[in-house]
C-alpha positions in Angstrom: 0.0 0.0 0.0 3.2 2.6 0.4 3.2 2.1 -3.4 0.4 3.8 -3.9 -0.6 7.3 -4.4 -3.6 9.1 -2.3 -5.3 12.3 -2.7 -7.7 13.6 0.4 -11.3 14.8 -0.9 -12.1 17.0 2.6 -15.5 18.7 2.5 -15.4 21.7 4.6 -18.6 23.8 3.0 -21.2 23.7 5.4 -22.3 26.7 7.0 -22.6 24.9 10.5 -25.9 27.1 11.9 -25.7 25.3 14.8 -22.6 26.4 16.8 -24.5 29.6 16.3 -21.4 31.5 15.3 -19.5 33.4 12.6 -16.6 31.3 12.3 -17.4 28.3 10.0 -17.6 25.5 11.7 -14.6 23.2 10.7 -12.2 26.2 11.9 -13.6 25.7 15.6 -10.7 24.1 17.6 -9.8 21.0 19.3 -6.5 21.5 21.1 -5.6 24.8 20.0 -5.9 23.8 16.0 -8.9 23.8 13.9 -11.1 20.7 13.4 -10.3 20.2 9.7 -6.5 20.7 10.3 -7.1 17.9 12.5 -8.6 15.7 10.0 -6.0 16.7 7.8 -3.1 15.6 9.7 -5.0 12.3 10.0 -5.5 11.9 6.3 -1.4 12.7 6.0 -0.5 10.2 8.4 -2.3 7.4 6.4 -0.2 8.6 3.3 -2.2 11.3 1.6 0.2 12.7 -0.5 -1.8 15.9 -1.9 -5.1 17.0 -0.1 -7.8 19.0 -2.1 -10.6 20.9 0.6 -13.7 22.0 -0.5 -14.6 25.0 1.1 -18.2 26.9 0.9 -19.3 28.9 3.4 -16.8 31.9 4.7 -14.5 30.8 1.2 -11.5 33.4 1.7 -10.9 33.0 5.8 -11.3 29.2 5.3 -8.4 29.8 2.5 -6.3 32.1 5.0 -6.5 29.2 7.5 -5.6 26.6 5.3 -2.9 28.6 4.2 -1.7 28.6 7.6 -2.1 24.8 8.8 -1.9 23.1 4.9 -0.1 25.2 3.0 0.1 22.6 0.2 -3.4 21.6 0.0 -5.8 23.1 -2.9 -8.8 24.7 -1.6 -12.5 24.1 -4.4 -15.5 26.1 -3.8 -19.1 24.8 -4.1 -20.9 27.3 -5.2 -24.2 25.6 -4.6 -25.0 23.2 -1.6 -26.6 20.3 -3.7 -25.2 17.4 -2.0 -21.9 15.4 -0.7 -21.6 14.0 -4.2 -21.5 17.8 -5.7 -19.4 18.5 -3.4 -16.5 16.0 -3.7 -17.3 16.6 -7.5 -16.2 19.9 -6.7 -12.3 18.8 -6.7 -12.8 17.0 -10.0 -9.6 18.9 -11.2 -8.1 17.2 -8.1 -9.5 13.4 -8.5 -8.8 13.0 -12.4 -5.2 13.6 -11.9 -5.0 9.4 -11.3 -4.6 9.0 -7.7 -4.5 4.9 -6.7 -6.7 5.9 -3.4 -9.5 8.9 -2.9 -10.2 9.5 0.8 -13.4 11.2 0.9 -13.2 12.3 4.5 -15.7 15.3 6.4 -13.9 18.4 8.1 -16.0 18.3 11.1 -14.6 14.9 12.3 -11.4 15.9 14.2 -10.9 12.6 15.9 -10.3 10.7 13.1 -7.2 8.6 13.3 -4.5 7.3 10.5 -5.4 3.8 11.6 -8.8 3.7 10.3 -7.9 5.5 7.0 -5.6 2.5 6.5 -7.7 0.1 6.9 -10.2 1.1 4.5 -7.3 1.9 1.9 -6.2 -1.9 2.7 -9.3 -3.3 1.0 -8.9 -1.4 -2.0 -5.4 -2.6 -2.6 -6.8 -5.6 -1.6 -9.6 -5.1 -5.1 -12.3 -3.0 -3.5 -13.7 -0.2 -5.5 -15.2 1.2 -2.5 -14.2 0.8 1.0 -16.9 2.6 3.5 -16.2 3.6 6.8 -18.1 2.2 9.6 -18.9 2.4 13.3 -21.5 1.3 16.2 -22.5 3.7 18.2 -24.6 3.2 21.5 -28.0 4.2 20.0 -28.1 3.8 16.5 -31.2 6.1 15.8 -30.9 8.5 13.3 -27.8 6.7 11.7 -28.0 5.5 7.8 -27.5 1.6 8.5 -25.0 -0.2 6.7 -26.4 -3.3 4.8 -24.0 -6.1 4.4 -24.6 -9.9 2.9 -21.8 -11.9 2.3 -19.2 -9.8 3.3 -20.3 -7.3 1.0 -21.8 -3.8 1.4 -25.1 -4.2 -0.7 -26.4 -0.5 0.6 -26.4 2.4 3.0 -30.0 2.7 4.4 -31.5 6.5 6.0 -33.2 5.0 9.2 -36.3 6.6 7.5 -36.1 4.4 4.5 -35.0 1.0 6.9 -37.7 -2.0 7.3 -38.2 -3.0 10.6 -35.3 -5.5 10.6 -32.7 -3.4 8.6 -33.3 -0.8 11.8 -32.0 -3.3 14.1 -28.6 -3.3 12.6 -26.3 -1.6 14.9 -23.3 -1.5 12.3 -23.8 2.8 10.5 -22.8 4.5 8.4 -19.9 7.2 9.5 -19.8 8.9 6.1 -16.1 8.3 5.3 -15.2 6.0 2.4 -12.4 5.4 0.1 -12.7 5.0 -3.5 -10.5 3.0 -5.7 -9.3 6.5 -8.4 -9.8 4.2 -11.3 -13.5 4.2 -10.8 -14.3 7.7 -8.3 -14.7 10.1 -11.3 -17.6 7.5 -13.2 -19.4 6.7 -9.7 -19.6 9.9 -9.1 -20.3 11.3 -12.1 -23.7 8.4 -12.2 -25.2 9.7 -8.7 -28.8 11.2 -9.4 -31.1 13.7 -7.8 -34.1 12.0 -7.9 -35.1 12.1 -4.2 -37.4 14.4 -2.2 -34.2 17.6 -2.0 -32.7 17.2 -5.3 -29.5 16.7 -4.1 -27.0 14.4 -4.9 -25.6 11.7 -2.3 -22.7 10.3 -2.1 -23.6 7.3 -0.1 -25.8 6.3 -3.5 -22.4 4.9 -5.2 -22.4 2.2 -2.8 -25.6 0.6 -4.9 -24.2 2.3 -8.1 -20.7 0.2 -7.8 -22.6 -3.2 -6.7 -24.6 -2.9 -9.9 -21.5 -2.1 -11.9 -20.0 -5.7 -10.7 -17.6 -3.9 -8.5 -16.6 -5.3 -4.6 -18.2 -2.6 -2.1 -17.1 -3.2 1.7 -17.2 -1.5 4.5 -14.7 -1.2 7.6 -15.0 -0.7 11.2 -13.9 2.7 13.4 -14.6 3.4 16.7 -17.3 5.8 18.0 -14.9 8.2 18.6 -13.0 8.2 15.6 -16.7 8.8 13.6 -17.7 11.5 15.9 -19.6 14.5 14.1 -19.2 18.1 15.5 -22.7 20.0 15.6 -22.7 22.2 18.2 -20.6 23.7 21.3 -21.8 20.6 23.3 -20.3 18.4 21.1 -17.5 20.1 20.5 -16.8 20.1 24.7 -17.1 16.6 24.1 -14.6 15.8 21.4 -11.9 17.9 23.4 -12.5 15.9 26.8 -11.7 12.7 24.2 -8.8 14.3 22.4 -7.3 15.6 25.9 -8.1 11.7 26.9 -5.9 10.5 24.6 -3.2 12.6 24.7 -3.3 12.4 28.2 -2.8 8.4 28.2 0.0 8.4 25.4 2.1 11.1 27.5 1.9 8.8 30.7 2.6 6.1 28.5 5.6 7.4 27.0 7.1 8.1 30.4 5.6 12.0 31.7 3.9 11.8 35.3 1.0 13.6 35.6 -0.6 13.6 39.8 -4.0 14.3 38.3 -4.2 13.6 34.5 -7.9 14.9 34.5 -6.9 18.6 35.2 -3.9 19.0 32.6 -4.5 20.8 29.2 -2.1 19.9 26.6 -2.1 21.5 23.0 -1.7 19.4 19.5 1.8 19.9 19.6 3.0 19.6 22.6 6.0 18.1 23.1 7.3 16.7 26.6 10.1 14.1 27.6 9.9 11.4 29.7 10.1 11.2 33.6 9.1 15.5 33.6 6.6 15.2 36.5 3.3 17.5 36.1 1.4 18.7 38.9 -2.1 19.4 38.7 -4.4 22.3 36.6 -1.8 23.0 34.4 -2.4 24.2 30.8 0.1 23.6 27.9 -1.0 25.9 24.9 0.8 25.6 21.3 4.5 25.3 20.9 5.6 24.1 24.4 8.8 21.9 23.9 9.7 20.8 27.0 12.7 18.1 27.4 12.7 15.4 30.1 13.5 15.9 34.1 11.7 19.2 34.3 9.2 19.7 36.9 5.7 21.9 36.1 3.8 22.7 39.3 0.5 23.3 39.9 -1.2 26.5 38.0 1.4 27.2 35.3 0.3 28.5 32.1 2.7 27.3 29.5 2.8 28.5 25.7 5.3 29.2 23.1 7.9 28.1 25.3 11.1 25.8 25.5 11.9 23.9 28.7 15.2 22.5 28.9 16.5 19.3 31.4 15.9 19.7 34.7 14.1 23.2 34.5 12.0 24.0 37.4 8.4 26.0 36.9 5.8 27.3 39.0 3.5 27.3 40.7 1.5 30.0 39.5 4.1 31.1 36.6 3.1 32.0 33.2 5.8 31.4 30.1 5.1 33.5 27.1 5.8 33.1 23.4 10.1 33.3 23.0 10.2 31.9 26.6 13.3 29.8 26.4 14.7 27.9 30.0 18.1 26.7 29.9 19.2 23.4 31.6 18.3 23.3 35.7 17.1 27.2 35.4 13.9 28.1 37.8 11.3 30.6 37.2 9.1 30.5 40.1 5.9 31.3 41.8 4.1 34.4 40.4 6.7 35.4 37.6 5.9 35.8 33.9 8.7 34.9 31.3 7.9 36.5 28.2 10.9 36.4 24.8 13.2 36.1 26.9 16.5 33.0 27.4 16.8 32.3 31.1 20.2 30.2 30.9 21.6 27.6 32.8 21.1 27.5 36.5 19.6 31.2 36.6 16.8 31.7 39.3 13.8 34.2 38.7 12.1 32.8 41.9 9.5 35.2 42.4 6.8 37.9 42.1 8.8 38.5 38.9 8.9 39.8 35.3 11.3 39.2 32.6 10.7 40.4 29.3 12.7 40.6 26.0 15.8 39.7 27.8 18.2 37.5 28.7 19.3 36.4 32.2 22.9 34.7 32.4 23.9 31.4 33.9 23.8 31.1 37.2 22.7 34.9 37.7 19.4 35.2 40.9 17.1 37.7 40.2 15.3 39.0 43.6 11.8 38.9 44.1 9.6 41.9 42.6 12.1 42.5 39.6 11.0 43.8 36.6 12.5 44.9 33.3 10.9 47.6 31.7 10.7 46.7 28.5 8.4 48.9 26.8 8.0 52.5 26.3 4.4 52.9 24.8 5.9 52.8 21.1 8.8 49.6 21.3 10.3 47.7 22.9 14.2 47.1 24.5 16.2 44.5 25.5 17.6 44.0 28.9 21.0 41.9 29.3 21.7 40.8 32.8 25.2 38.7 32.6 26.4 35.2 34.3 26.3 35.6 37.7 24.4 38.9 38.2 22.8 39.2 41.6 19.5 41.4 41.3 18.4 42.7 44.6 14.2 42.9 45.2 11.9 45.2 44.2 14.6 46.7 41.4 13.7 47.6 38.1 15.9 47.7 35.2 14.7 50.1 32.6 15.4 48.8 29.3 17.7 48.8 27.5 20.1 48.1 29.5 22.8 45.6 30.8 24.2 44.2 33.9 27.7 43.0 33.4 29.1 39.2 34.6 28.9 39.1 38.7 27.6 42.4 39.1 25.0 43.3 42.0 22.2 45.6 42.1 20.7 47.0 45.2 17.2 45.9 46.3 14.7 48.7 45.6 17.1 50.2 42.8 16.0 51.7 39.1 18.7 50.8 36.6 18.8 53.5 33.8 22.4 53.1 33.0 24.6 50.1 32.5 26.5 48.3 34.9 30.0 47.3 34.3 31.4 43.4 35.5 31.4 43.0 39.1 30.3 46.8 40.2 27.5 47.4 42.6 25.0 49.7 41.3 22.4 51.3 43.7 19.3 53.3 41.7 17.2 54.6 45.1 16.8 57.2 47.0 19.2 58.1 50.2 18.2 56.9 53.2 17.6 59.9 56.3 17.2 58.4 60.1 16.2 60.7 62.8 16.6 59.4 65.8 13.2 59.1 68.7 11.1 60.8 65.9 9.6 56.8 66.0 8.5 57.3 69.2 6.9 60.8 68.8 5.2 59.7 65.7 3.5 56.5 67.4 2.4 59.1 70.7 0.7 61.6 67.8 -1.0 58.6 66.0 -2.3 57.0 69.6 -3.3 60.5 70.8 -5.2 61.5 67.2 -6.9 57.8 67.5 -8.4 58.9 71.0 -9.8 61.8 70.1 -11.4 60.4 67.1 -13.1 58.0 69.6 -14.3 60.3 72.0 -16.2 62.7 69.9 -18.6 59.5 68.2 -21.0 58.4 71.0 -24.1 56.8 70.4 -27.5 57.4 72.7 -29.5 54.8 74.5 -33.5 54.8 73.8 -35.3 57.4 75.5 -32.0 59.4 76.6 -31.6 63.0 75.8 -27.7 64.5 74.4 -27.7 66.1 77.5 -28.3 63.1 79.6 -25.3 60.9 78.4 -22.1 60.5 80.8 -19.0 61.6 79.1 -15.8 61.7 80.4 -14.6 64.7 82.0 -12.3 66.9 79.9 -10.2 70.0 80.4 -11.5 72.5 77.8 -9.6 75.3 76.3 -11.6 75.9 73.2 -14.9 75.5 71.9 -14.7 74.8 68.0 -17.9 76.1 65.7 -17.9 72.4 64.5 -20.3 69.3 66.1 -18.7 66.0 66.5 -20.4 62.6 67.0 -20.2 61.8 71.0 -19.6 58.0 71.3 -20.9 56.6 74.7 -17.8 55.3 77.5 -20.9 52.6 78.4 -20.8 49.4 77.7 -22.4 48.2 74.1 -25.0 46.4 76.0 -28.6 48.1 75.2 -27.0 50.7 73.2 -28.8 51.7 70.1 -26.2 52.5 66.9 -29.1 54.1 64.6 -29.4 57.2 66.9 -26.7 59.7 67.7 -25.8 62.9 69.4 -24.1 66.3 67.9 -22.4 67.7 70.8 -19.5 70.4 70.6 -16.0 69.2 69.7 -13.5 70.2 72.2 -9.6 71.2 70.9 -8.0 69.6 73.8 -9.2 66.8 75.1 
């Protein structure tokens, strides 16, 4: 079968009302990458050499997103929605070029796998002219049945059109197929509209072979792998199963994950064996991350590259151009954004490091940030091998901190710093000694007062009639202050309150 040639038919036309959106529907994602990028990867893997998609509803941002996932494939338009038959018919350009295999394949079926492409392009090396896709699913209402008799296909039923015993057959249809290229183009080309829409169906080339003499069979999938996306719901549901899977082969190949369930991986991750993954943490696309490394819990990974060893989180987030160097640590609370953090280095905390680079070995104290950006672009920050960066400091960009050198906590960095100098950026210190004291005498003494003048009244008690504390008064101010009650809270009523004269020595 590696002999022969295969071209993908992929129909991605529908307008997809249901998701009740503007994007078309195949361009919804499953792991960060669009459902029909997903099927074609699947078709590629089970030797597609050339894929053709025919595209229909939102034409030109399905051809911008193809250009980005498939650059090689073709895009064909359907101008009119008359049928899966008119639509593959659509690539005719594509089909009559003499492929040995069509796989007619549907872009809204993202779990898919190369396995059960094979097999159906197995039985037409093996002298099918049609191979049809199969699967059982729990309840088999509302599935076209597939009618076998001697290990042939003979038809694809609509439930609506089954007898009473052909709707017992659990075995339905998933609506993939391959078709020997020698006989696609005629089959196709002899499907009729002579049903209740007018449209033309693909499934009729099943009877349309068998008449011709030709071997029609039909292979077996999984549920999942025939799983049609309609709607958001469904859509949940093919991620949980994709994150499943991906989930299973990365503990598999030698990753621990402490709670599989909670980890988000994208369709290209890439992690080495024995990196240990705590829980609810979420990979997102182009995370490379070699083997040793440890990911805590609550890191939000994407774009980045984890080298040996590496040590993340908890609570960090790695940005695009993030790139960790053997044993380096970014730690809790920091944010890692185009930036090389090389071997050994430590950003341990509370942290930010943007377009930058932070030497080998070099600690960066907790609240450091480089700043970056001015509004209009952006600058680079260089902190050398060795650097010790004190807290709270905050190198303005650009800038550079030489090999060994050491910045004062609570510094701002506007100008270089040579090899092994000590650069402090903060204002000068002033202590004045027992001023302490007095301060914490003025505060207590501003906090009485404050509490003498709000007092509240008891039911049925008069201003004049509340006890207050005797005071030695100077002054009489033209202002009224609350007069709290020296009582005890017991019985007092809050909601009602006195204005009596504020004194300006108390």
């Amino acid at each position: 079968m590696s002999q022969r040639s295969c071209l993908s038919v992929i129909l991605a036309a529908g307008e997809g009302t249901r998701m009740k959106s503007a994007l078309p529907k195949v361009l919804h994602q499953i792991a960060g990458l669009p459902m029909v990028a997903h099927v074609v990867k699947a078709a590629d893997s089970a030797g597609a050499s050339s894929d053709a998609i025919v595209i229909g509803h939102g034409a030109e941002e399905m051809r911008k997103a193809v250009a980005k996932f498939a650059p090689k494939a073709e895009t064909f338009v359907q101008e009119e929605r008359l049928g899966t038959a008119h639509a593959v018919l659509a690539a005719r350009e594509a089909i009559s070029r003499g492929y040995d295999d069509i796989l007619v394949m549907f872009g809204d079926t993202p779990l898919i796998d190369a396995e059960a492409l094979n097999l159906a392009r197995l039985k037409l090396a093996e002298g099918a002219a049609v191979a049809v896709i199969g699967f059982r699913p729990p309840l088999p209402n509302g599935y076209g049945r597939l009618v076998e008799k001697g290990g042939k296909l003979i038809a694809i039923r609509e439930e609506k059109d089954c007898s009473e015993a052909e709707k017992k057959i659990g075995f339905c249809n998933a609506g993939m197929m391959a078709v020997a290229g020698a006989h696609a183009l005629k089959l196709l080309d002899a499907v009729g509209n002579k049903n209740a829409k007018g449209e033309y169906y693909l499934t009729d080339i099943v009877e349309i072979a068998g008449a011709q003499g030709l071997d029609v069979v039909a292979t077996e999938a999984s549920f999942e792998n025939a799983l049609g996306i309609n709607n958001r719901a469904e859509l949940a549901q093919a991620e949980g199963i994709w994150q499943a899977r991906r989930r299973q082969e990365a503990m598999l190949s030698g990753v621990t994950l402490l709670a599989p369930e909670t980890v988000y991986f994208s369709h290209d991750t890439e992690i080495g064996a024995d990196t240990i993954v705590e829980p609810n943490v979420w990979f997102g696309p182009g995370v490379k991350i070699a083997g040793g490394a440890k990911i805590h819990a609550f890191s939000h990974i994407e774009g980045a590259t984890i080298a040996s060893n590496c040590d993340v989180g908890p609570f960090a987030r790695l940005r695009p151009g993030a790139d960790l160097r053997n044993k380096a640590k970014v730690g809790n609370f920091c944010e890692v954004k185009q930036a090389v953090v090389e071997e050994g280095a430590k950003v341990n905390h509370l942290t930010y490091i943007g377009d930058a680079r932070v030497g080998a070995g070099a600690n960066i104290g907790a609240g450091t940030i480089t700043c970056n950006y001015d509004g209009y672009s952006k600058f680079f920050t260089d902190i050398g091998e060795g650097a010790f960066v004190g807290s709270n400091s905050s190198l303005v960009a650009p800038v550079s901190i030489g090999k060994g050198g050491y910045i004062a906590s609570g510094s701002v960095i506007t100008e270089s710093v040579p090899d092994d100098a000590l650069a402090f950026g903060r204002a000068r210190q002033k202590t004045i000694p027992g001023k302490g004291k007095e301060l914490r005498e003025r505060f207590a003494s501003a906090r009485r007062r404050r509490r003498r003048r709000l007092a509240p009244i008891t039911d049925g008690q008069s201003a004049a009639a509340v006890s207050r504390p005797k005071v030695a008064v100077t002054s009489i101010l033209p202002t009224m202050a609350l007069l709290k009650s020296s009582r005890s809270s017991a019985g007092i009523q809050y909601s009602r309150w006195a204005l009596l004269p504020a004194c300006s020595t108390l």
